[in-house]
C-alpha positions as a Markdown table, in Angstrom:
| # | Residue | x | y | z |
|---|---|---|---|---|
| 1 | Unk | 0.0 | 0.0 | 0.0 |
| 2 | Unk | 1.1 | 3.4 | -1.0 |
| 3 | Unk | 2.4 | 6.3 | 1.4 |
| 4 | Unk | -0.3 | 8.6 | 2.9 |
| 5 | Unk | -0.6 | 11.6 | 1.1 |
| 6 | Unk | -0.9 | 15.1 | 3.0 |
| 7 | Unk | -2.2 | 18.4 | 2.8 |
| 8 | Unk | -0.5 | 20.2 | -0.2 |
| 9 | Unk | -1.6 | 23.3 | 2.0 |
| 10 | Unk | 1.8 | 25.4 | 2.8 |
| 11 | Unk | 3.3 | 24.1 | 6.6 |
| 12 | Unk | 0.0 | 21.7 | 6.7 |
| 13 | Unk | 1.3 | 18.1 | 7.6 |
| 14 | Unk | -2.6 | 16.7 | 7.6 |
| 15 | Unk | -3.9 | 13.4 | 5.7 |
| 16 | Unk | -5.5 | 14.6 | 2.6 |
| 17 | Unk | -9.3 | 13.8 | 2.2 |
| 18 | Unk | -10.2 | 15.9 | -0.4 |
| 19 | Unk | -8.9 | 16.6 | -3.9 |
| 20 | Unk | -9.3 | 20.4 | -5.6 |
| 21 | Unk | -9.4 | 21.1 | -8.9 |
| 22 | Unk | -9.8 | 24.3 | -10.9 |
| 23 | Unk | -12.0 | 24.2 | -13.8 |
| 24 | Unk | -11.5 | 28.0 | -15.1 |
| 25 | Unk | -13.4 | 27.7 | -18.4 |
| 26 | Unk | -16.5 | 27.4 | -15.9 |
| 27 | Unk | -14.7 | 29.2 | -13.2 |
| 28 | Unk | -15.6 | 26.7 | -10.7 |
| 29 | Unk | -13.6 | 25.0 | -7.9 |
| 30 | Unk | -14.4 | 21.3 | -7.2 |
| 31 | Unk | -13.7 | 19.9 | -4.3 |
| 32 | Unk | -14.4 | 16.0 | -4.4 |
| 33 | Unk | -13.4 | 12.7 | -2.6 |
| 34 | Unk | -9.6 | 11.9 | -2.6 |
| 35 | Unk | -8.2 | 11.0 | -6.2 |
| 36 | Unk | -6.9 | 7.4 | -6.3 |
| 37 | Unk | -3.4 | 8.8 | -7.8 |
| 38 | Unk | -2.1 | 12.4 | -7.0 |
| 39 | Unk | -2.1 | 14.5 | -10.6 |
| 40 | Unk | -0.6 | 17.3 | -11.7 |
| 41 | Unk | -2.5 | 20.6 | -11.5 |
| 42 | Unk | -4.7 | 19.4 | -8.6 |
| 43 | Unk | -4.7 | 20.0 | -4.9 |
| 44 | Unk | -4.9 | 17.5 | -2.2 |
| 45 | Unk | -6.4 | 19.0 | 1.3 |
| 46 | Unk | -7.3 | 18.0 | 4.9 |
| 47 | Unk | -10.0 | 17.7 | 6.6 |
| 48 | Unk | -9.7 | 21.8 | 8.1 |
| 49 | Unk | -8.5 | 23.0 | 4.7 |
| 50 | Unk | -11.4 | 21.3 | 2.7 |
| 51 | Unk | -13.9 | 22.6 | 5.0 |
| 52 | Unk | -12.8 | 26.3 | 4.8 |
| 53 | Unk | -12.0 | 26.2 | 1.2 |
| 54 | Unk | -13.4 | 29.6 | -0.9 |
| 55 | Unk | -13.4 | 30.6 | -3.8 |
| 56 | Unk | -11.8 | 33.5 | -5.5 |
| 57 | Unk | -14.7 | 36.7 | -6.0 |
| 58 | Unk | -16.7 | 35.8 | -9.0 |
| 59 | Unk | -15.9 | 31.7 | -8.9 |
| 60 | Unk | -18.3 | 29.0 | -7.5 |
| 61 | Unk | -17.0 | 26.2 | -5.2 |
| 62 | Unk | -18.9 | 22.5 | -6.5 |
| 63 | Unk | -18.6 | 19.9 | -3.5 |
| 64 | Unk | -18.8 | 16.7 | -4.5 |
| 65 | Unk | -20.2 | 14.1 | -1.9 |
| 66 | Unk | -18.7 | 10.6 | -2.1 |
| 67 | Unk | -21.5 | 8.3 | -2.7 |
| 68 | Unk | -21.7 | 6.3 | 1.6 |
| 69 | Unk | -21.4 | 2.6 | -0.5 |
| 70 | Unk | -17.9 | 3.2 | -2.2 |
| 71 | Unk | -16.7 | 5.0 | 0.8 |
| 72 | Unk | -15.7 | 1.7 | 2.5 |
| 73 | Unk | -15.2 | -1.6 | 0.5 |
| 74 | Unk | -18.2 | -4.0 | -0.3 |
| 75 | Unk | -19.1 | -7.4 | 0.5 |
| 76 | Unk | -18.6 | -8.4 | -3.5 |
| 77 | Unk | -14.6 | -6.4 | -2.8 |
| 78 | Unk | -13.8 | -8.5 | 0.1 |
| 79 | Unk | -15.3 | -12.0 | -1.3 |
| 80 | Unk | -12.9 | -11.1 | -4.4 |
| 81 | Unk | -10.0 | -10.5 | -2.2 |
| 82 | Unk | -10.6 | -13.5 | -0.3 |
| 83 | Unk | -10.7 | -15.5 | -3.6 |
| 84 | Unk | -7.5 | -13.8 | -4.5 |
| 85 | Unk | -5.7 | -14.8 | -1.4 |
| 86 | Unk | -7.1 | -18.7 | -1.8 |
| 87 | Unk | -5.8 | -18.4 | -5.1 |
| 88 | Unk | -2.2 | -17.6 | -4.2 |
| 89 | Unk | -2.5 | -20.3 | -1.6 |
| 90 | Unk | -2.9 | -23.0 | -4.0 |
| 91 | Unk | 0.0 | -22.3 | -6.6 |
| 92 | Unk | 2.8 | -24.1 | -5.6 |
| 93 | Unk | 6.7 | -22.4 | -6.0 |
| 94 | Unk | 8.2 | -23.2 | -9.3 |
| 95 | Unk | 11.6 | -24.2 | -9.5 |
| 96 | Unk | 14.3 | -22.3 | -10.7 |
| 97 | Unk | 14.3 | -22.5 | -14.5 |
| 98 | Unk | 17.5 | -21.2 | -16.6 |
| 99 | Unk | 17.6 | -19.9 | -19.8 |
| 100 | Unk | 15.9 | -21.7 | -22.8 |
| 101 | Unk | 17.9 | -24.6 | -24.1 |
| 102 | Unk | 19.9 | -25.1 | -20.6 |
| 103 | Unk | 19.4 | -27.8 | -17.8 |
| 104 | Unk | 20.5 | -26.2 | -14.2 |
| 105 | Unk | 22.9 | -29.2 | -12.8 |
| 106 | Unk | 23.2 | -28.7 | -8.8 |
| 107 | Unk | 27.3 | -28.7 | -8.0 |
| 108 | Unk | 28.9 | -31.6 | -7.2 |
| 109 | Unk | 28.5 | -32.6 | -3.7 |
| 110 | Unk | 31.8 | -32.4 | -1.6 |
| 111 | Unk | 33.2 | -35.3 | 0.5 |
């Protein structure tokens, strides 16, 4: 699992939440749920900083909600991850396999 990513808020060490975008065709701000990747030209914030987020004079803030039944995985996510884990239970190790064309020999045991 990746690092936790913080606050991109100057001196704010905070788990981001939230993820801002500007959208200045429209000149909106959108504030939604936590990207899955960080991207360029967007703005991870905390929990303080998404709350008091405003807009510049002019510009409308959208606040997306995230939807309660992705916020937390579902019983279909964890029967798949279950499965998964079954799965990599069952294959067995492989043995070391050289090149094409070539038979690994152990060495010659010592007396």
């Amino acid at each position: 699992m990746g690092a936790v990513r913080r606050c991109t808020r100057s001196a704010c060490s905070q788990p981001a939440v939230a993820t801002l975008t500007y959208v200045y065709a429209d000149q909106t701000a959108v504030l939604g749920p936590l990207a899955t990747a960080a991207e360029p030209h967007t703005y991870d914030l905390c929990e303080e900083h998404s709350r008091r987020l405003s807009a510049p004079n002019g510009w409308s803030v959208l606040r997306l909600a995230p939807d309660p039944s992705t916020v937390r995985p579902s019983h279909d996510d964890l029967l798949a991850l279950a499965d998964a884990v079954r799965e990599v239970g069952r294959r067995r190790p492989r043995p070391a396999a050289g090149p094409p064309g070539l038979t690994l020999v152990p060495p010659p045991k010592e007396d």
